[in-house]
C-alpha positions as CSV (number, residue, x, y, z in Angstrom):
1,X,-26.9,-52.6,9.4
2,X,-29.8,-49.9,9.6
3,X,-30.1,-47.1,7.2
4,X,-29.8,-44.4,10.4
5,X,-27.0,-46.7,11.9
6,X,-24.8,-46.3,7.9
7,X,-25.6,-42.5,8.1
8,X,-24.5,-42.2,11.4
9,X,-21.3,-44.2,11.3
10,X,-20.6,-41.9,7.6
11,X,-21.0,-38.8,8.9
12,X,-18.8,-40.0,11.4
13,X,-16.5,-40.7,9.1
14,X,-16.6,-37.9,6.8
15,X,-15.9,-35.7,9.9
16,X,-12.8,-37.7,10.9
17,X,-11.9,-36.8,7.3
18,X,-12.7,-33.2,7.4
19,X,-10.6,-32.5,10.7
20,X,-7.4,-34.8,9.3
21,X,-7.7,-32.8,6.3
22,X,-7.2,-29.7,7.5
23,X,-4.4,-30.9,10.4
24,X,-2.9,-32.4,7.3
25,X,-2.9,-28.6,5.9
26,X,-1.8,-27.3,9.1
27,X,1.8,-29.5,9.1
28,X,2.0,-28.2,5.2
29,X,2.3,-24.7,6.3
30,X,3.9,-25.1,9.7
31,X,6.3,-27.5,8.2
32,X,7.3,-25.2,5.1
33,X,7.4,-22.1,7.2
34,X,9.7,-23.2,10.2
35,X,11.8,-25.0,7.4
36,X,12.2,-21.4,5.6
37,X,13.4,-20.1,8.9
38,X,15.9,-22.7,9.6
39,X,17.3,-22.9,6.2
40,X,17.4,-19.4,5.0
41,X,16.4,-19.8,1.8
42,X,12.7,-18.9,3.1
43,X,10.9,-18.3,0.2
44,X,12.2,-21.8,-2.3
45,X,12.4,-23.9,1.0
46,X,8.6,-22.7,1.5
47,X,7.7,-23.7,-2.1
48,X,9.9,-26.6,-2.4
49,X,8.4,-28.4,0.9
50,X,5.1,-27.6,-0.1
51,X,6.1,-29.1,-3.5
52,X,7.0,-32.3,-1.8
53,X,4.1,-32.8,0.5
54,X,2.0,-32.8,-2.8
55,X,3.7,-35.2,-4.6
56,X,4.2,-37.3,-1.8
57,X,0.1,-37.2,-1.1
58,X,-0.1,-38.4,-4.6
59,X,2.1,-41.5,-3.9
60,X,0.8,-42.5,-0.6
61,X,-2.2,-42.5,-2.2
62,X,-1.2,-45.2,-4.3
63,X,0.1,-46.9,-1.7
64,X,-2.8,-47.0,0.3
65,X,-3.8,-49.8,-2.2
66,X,-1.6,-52.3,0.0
67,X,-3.2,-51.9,3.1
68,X,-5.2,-55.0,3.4
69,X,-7.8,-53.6,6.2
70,X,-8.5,-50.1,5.8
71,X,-9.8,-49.7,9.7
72,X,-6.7,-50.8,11.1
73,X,-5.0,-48.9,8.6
74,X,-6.6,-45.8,9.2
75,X,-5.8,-45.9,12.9
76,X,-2.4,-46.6,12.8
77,X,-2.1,-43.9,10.5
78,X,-3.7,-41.0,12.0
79,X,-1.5,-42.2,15.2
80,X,1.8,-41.9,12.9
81,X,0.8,-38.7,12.0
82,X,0.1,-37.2,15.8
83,X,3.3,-38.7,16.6
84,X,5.8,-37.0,13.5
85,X,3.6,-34.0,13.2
86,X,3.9,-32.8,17.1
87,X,7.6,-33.9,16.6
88,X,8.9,-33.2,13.6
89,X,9.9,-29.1,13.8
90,X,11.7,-30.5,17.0
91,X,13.9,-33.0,15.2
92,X,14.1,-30.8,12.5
93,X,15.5,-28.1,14.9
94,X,17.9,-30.7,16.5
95,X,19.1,-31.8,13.4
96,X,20.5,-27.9,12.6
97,X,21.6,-27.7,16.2
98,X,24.0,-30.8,15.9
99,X,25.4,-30.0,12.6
100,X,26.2,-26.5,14.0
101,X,27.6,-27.9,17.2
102,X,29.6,-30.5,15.5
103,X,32.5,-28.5,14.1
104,X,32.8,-26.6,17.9
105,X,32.9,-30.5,19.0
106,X,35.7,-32.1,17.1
107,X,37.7,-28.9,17.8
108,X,37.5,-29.0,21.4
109,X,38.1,-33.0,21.3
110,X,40.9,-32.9,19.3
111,X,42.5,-29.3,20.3
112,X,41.8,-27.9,17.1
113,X,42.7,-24.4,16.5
114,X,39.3,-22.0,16.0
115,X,40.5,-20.8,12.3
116,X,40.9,-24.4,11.2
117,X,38.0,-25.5,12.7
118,X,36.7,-28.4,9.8
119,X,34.3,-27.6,7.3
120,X,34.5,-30.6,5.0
121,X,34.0,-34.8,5.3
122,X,31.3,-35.3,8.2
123,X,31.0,-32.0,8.8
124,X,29.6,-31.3,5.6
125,X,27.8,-34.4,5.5
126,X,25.9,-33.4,8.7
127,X,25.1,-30.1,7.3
128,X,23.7,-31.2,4.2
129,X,21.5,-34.0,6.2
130,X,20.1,-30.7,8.9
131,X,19.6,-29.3,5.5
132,X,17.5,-32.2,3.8
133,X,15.8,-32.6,6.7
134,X,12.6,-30.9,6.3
135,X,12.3,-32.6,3.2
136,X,12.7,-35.3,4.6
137,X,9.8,-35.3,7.4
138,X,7.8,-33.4,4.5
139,X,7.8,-36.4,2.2
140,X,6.7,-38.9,5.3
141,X,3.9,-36.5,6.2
142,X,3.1,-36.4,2.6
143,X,3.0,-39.6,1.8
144,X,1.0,-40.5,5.6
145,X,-1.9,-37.9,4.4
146,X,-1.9,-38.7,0.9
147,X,-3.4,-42.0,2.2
148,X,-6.5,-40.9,4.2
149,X,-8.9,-40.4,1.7
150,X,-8.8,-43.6,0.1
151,X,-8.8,-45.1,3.2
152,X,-12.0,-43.3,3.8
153,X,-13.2,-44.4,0.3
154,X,-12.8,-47.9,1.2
155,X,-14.1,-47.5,4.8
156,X,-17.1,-45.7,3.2
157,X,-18.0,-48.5,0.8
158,X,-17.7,-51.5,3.6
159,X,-20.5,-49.2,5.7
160,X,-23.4,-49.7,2.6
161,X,-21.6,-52.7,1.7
162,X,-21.4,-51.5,-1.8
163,X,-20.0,-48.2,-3.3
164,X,-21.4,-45.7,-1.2
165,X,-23.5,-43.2,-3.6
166,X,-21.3,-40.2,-4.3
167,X,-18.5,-41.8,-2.4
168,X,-16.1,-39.4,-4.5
169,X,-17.6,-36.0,-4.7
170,X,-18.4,-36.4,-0.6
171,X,-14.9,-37.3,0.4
172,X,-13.4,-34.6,-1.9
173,X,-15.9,-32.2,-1.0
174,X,-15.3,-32.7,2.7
175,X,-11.4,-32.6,2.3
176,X,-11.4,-29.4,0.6
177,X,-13.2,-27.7,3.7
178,X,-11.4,-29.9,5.8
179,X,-8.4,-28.2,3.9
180,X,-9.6,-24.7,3.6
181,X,-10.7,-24.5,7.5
182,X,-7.3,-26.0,8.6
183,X,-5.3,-23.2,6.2
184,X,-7.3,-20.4,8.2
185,X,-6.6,-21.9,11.6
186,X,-3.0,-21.4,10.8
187,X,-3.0,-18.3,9.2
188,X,-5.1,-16.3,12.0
189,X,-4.1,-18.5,15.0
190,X,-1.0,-20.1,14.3
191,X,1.2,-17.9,12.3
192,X,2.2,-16.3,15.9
193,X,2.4,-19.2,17.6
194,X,5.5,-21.1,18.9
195,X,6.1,-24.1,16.4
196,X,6.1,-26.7,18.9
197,X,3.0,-25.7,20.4
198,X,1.6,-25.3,16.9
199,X,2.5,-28.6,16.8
200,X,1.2,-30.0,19.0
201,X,-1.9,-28.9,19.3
202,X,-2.6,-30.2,15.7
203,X,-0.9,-33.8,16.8
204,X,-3.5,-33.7,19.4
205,X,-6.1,-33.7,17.7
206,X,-5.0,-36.1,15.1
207,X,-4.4,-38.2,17.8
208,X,-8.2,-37.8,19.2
209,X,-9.1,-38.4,15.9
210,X,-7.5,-41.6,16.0
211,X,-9.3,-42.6,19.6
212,X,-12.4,-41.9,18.3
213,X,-11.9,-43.7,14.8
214,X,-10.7,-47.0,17.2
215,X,-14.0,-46.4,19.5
216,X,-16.5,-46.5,16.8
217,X,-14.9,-49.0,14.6
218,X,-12.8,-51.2,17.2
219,X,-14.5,-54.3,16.0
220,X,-13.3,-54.1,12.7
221,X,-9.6,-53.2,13.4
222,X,-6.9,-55.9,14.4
223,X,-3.8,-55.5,16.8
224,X,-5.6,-53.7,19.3
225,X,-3.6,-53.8,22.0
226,X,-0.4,-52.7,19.9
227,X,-2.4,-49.8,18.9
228,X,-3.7,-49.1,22.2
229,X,0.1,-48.9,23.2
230,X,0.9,-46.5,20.3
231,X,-1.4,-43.9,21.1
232,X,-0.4,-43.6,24.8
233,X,2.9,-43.8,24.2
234,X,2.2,-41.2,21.5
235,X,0.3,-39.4,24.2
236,X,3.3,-39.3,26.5
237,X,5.1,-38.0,23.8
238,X,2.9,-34.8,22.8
239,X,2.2,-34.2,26.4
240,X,6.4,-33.6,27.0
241,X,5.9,-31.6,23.7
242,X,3.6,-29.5,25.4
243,X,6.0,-29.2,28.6
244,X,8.8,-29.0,27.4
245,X,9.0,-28.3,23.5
246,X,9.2,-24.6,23.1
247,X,12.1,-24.6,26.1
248,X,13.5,-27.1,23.5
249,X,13.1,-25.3,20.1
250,X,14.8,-22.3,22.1
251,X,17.7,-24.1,23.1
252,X,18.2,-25.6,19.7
253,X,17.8,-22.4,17.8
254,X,19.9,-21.2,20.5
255,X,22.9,-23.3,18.5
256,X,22.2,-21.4,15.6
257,X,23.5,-17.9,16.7
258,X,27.3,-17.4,17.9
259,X,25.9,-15.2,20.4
260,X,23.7,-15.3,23.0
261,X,19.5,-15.4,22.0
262,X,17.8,-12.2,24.6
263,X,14.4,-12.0,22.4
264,X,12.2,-13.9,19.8
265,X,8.9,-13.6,19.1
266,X,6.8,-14.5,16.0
267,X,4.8,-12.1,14.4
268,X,2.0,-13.2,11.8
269,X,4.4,-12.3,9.7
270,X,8.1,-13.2,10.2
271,X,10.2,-14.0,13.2
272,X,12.1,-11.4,15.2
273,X,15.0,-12.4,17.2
274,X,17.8,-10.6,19.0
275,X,21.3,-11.9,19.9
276,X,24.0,-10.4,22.2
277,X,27.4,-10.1,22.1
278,X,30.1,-8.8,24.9
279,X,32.9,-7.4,23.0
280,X,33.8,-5.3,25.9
281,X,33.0,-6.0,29.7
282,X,33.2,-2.4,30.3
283,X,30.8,-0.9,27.2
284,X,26.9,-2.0,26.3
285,X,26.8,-5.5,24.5
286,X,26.9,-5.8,20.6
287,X,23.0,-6.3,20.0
288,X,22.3,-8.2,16.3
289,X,18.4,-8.2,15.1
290,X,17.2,-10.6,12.4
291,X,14.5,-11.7,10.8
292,X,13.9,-14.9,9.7
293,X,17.2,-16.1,10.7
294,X,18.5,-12.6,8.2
295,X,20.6,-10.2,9.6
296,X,18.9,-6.6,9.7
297,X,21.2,-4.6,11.7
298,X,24.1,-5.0,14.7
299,X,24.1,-1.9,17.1
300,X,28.0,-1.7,16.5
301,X,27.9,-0.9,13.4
302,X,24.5,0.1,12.1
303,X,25.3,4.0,12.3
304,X,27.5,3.2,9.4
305,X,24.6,1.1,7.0
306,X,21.8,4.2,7.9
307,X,24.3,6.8,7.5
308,X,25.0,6.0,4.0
309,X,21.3,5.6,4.0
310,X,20.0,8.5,4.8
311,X,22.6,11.9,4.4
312,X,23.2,11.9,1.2
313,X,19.4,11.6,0.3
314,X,18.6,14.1,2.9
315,X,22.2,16.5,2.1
316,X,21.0,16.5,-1.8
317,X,17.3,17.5,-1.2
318,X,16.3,21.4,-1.2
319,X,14.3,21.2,1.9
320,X,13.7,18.6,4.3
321,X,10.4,19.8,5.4
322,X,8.5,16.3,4.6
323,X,9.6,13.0,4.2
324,X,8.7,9.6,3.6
325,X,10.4,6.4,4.9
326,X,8.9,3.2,3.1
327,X,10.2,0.2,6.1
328,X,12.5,0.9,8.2
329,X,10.0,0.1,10.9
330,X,12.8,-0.1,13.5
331,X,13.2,3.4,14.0
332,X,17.0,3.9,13.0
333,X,16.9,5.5,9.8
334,X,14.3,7.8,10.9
335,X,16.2,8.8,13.9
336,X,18.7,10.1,12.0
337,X,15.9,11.6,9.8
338,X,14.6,13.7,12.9
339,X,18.3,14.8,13.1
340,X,16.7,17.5,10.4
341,X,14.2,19.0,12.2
342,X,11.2,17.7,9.4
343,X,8.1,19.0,10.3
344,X,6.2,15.5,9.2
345,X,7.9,12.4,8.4
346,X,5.1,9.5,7.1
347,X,6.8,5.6,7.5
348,X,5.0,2.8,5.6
349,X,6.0,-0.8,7.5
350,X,3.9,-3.9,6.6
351,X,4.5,-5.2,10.6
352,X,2.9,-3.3,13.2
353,X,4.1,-5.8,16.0
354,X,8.1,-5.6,14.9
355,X,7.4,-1.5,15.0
356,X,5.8,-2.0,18.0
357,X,9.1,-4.3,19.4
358,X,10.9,-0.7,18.6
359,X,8.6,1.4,20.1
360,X,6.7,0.5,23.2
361,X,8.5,-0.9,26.3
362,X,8.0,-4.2,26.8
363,X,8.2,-5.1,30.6
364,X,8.9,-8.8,31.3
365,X,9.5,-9.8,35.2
366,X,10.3,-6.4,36.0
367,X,12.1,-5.0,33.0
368,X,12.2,-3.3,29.8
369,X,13.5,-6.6,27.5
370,X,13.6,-4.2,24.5
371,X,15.4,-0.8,26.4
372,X,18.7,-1.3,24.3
373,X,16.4,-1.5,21.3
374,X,14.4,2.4,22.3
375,X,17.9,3.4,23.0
376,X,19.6,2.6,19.6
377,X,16.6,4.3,17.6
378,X,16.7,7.0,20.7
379,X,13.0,6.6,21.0
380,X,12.5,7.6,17.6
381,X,9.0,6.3,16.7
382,X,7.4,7.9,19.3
383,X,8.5,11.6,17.9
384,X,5.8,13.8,17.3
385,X,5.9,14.1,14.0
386,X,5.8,11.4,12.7
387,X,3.2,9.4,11.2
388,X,3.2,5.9,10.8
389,X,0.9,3.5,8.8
390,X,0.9,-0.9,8.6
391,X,0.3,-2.7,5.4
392,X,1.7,-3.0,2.0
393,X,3.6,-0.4,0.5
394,X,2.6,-1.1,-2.7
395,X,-0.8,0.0,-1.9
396,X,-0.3,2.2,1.0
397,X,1.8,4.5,-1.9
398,X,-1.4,5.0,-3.7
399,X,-3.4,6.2,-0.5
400,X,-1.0,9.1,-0.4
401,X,-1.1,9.4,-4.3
402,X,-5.1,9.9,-3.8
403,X,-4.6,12.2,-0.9
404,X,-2.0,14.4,-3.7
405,X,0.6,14.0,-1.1
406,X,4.6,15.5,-2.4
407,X,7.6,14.7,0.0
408,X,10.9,16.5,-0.1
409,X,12.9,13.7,0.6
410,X,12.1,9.5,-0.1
411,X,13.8,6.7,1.6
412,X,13.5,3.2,0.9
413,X,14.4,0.9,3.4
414,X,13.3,-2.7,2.8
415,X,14.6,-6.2,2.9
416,X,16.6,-7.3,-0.5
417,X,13.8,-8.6,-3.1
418,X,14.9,-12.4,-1.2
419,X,10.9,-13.3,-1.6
420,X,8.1,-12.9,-4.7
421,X,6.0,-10.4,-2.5
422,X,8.7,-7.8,-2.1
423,X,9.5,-8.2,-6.1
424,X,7.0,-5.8,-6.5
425,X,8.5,-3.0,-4.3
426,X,11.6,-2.9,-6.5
427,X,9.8,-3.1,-10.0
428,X,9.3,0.1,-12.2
429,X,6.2,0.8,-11.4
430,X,6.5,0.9,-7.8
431,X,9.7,3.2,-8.3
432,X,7.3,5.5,-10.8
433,X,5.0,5.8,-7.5
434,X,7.6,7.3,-5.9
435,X,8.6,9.1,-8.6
436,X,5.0,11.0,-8.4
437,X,5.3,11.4,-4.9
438,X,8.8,13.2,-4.9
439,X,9.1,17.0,-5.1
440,X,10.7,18.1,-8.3
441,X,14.1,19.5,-6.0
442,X,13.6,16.2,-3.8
443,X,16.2,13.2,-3.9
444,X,14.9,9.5,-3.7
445,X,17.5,6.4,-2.1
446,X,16.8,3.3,-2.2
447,X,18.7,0.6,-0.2
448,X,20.3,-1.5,-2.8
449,X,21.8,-4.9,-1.9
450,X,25.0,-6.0,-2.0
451,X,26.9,-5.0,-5.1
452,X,29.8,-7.5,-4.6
453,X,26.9,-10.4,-3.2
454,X,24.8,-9.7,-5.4
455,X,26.0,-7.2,-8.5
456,X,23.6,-8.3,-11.0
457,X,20.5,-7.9,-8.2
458,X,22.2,-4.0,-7.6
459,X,22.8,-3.0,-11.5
460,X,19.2,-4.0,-11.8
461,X,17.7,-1.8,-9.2
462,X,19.7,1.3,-10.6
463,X,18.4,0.9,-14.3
464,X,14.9,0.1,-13.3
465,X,15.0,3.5,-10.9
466,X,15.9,4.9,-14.0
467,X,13.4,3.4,-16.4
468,X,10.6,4.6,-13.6
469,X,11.0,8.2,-15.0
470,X,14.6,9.5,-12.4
471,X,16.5,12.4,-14.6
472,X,20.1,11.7,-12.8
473,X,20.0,8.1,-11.1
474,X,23.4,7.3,-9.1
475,X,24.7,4.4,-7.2
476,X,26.9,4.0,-4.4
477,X,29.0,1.7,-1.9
478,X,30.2,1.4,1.4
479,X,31.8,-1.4,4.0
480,X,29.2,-2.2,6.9
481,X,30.9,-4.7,9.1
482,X,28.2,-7.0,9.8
483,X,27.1,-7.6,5.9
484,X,30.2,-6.7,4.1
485,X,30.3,-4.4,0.6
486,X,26.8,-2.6,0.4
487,X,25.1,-0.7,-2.0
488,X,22.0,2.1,-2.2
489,X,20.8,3.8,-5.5
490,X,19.9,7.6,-5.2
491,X,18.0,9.6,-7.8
492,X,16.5,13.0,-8.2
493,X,13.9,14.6,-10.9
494,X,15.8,17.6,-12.1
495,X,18.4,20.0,-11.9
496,X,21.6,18.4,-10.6
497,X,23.0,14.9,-9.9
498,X,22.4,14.0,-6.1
499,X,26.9,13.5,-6.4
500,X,26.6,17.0,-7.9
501,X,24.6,18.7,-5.2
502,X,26.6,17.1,-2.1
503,X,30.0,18.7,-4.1
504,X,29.0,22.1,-4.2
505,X,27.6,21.9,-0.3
506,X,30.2,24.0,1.7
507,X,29.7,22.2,4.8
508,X,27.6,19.4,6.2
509,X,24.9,20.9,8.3
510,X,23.8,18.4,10.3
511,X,26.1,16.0,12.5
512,X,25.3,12.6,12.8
513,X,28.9,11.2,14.2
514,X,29.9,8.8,10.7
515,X,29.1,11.3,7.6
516,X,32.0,13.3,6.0
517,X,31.6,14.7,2.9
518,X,34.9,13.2,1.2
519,X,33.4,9.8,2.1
520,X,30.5,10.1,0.7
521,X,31.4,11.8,-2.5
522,X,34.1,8.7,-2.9
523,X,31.2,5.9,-2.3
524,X,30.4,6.7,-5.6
525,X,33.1,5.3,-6.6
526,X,33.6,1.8,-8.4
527,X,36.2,-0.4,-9.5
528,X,37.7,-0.5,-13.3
529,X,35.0,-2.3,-15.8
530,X,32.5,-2.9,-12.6
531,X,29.6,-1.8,-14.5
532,X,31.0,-2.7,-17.5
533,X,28.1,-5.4,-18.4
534,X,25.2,-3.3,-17.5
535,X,23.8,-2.9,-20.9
536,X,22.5,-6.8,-20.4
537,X,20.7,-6.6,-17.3
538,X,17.2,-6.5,-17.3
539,X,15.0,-4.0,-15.7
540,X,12.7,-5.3,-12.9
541,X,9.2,-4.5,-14.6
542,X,6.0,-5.6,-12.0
543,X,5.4,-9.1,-12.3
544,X,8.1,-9.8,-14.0
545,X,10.2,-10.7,-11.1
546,X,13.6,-10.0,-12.4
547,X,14.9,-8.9,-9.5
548,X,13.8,-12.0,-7.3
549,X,15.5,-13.8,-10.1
550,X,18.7,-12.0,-9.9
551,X,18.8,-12.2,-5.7
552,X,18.1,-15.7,-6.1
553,X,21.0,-16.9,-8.2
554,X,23.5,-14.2,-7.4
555,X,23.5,-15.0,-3.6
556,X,23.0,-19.4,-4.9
557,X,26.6,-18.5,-6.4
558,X,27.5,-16.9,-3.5
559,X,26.9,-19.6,-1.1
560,X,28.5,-22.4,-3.7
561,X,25.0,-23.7,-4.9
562,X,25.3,-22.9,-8.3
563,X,28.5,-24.8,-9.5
564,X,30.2,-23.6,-12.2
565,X,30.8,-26.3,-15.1
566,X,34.4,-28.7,-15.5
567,X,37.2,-27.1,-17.5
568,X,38.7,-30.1,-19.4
């Protein structure tokens, strides 16, 4: 073979590798994130699957040793991988859909009452198989990838008919840009994208990767025809993917809701879905949001969750003349804010396209898909007076700390500490931002998990408000429908306790249609011995992640995961 025909044919190659590498990549992150999604757990699903795929990429390459001709090898395998990478999220999603459905199933079959619908046996069995799942496709993929480069290796080496000079460096060199190219494909173009179309656009490409690989080197590879019939029927496959597939993800994850799916729509950042619910054929259907497959709010009952929220921050402060929302970017808490007549209000939210969901009719065939959603906040976000800024609190705080910014009244409205990025928004020294930012009359709440879910995550945020620098730091409770027992922590600089203040007031000025003044005062109130343990729980300093740590296994408990150990 001629020096310019061995270049030719490697550059080829490396190529190939450089593009596999970073559709390999691509199914890492898609994999992990749609498997966060489906199984809830979003942020040790995420880092388990990842976990996996790299373990598994070890051990397929050692298995790569047992292909006997690397060519053929090659093809097949970039064929396997457009075929379970375009499909897997799909089977995945079916897999949760049948385990949900199964229970409804047997019920109807066998006439079985709804409140002893089984949850045991099969049941369980198919569950806990939907569950393993993604683990399941992650560890093929894994261990399919894991053999490409040194397939390469060997391909490389047959090309000079020796070991190809630098054979190592090149093929590593080339995968990690491979790699690193593939990672920001998904992360500016695919983080938004339906799954199955994410999907398949990167099985597609594997898959001409795999035509090309068996055009260039189809002397050397044996079985053609069999491989020939792989990649159309592979083809065929994608191709009904590309159809089909995201009517078929929405159907599935249809299954997972008890009521009916009106919205979804992925963000680069999280996925937003609405349910609905008739309750009543003659009022408004009960609307539920989530994110992530997490409930945020149902319009029955949310009045409740930001009324508790927000009056007895805004009933304890001296003035109410400029506040500051951190989240909340759906508008309800600061529509009952603007109930006050503040002359600014300033709202941090780290998703401009969910605020935007809440904000901004959306017309779709002739109607506003998100009215109910403008109504509930009552068009909030478009008031006036209010400003609103996109990106990370944690940072956006400072801005406003340059700027020597004070705010009468601070409310803190974000998702439980359920993920390692939003540890840092409950730690100390995110709390002794605030602290600055506060005026010295001015009351702080901070939404506070569960404190029957989750005590130890709720003691934790109290004492670490009051580590940040809070004179009187207070928590308190109340029964939301839709999550059960909740909890929020409220804390002023000086002068009195927040319970103090809302005592002496002689009447409630402002109406908001849920807040009474005996109710809130008896929030603060907690069971015999609830607190009783506090003196161990740690406070949440930044990077320590002890709040993260105490989510984590108090809601594992919850749920059953964490079993408690035999009493003999």
């Amino acid at each position: 073979m001629k020096i310019d025909q061995q270049k030719s044919l490697d550059i080829t190659v490396l190529l190939i590798l450089a593009v596999g590498a970073g559709c390999g990549l691509i199914y890492e992150y898609l994999l992990s994130h749609y498997a966060g999604r489906v199984v809830g757990a979003m942020e040790s699903t995420i880092f388990g699957v990842i976990t996996l795929m790299m373990i598994s990429m070890g051990i397929g390459s050692f298995l790569a040793r047992k292909v006997t001709n690397p060519y053929t090898g090659f093809a097949l395998l970039e064929v396997a991988l457009a075929f379970i990478g375009s499909t897997s999220v799909l089977l995945i999603g079916g897999a949760f859909a049948l385990s949900s459905l199964f229970p409804m199933i047997l019920a109807e079959t066998f006439q079985i009452p709804r409140d002893l619908i089984p949850a045991g046996g099969l049941v369980e069995t198919g569950q806990m198989v939907a569950t393993l799942s993604p683990f399941i496709f992650a560890a093929i993929l894994g261990l399919l990838i894991g053999m490409e480069i040194p397939l390469i290796g060997e391909i490389r080496s047959d090309i000079y008919k020796r070991s190809a000079a630098n054979n190592i460096g090149s093929i590593y060199g080339i995968d990690y840009i491979g790699a690193g190219t593939g990672a920001s494909i998904f992360v500016f173009l695919m983080l938004s994208m339906e799954v199955s179309l994410a999907g398949a656009i990167t099985g597609s490409v594997n898959l001409l990767l795999g035509a090309l690989f068996f055009w260039v080197f189809a002397e050397k590879i044996t079985h053609k025809g069999t491989l020939l019939v792989l990649h159309l029927l592979t083809a065929v496959v994608i191709a009904n993917v590309f159809e089909y597939g995201q009517q078929w993800g929405h159907e599935m994850e249809d299954m997972l809701y008890k009521d009916k799916v009106v919205f979804r729509v992925n963000t680069e950042r999280q996925r937003l879905l609405v349910t609905e619910r008739i309750m009543d054929p003659a009022k408004p259907p009960v609307l539920t949001f989530y994110l992530n497959g997490r409930t945020q709010f149902a319009s029955n009952d949310e009045h409740i969750y930001h009324s508790m929220l927000v009056y007895p921050a805004m009933a304890s402060s001296a003035r109410h003349n400029k506040i500051l929302i951190v989240g909340g970017g759906d508008g309800l808490a600061l529509r009952d804010v603007l109930r006050w007549n503040p002359q600014r209000v300033h709202l941090l939210d780290l998703d401009q396209k969910l605020v935007t969901l809440f904000k901004e009719p959306m017309v779709k065939e002739g109607k506003v898909v998100n009215a109910r959603l403008l109504e509930a906040n009552q068009n909030s976000l478009s008031a006036s007076s209010v400003v609103t800024k996109f990106g990370d609190a944690f940072l956006s705080v400072d801005e406003l700390l340059q700027n020597s910014e004070s705010f009468d009244t601070i409310i803190v409205d974000l998702p439980d500490p359920s993920h390692p990025d939003l540890n840092k928004l409950y730690s100390a020294r995110f709390y002794a931002k605030l602290h600055a930012l506060l005026a010295g009359d001015g009351t702080m709440v901070v939404q506070s998990t569960s404190p029957y879910h989750a005590k130890n995550t709720f003691i934790s945020i109290g004492k670490t408000v009051k580590y940040a620098g809070f004179q009187h730091v207070q928590q308190y409770h109340a029964n939301v429908p839709s999550f059960g027992e909740w909890g929020w922590t409220i804390a002023t600089k000086n002068g009195r306790s927040p319970r103090q203040r809302i005592a002496e007031l002689k009447e409630l000025s402002v109406e908001d249609g849920w807040a009474t003044q005996g109710s809130i005062l008896a929030a603060f109130e907690f069971g015999k011995g609830f607190f009783s343990e506090a003196d161990s729980i740690e406070i949440n300093r930044l990077g320590s992640k002890v709040a993260y740590s105490y989510h984590q296994a108090d809601w594992n408990r919850e749920v059953g995961l964490i079993r408690k150990e035999s009493i003999h």
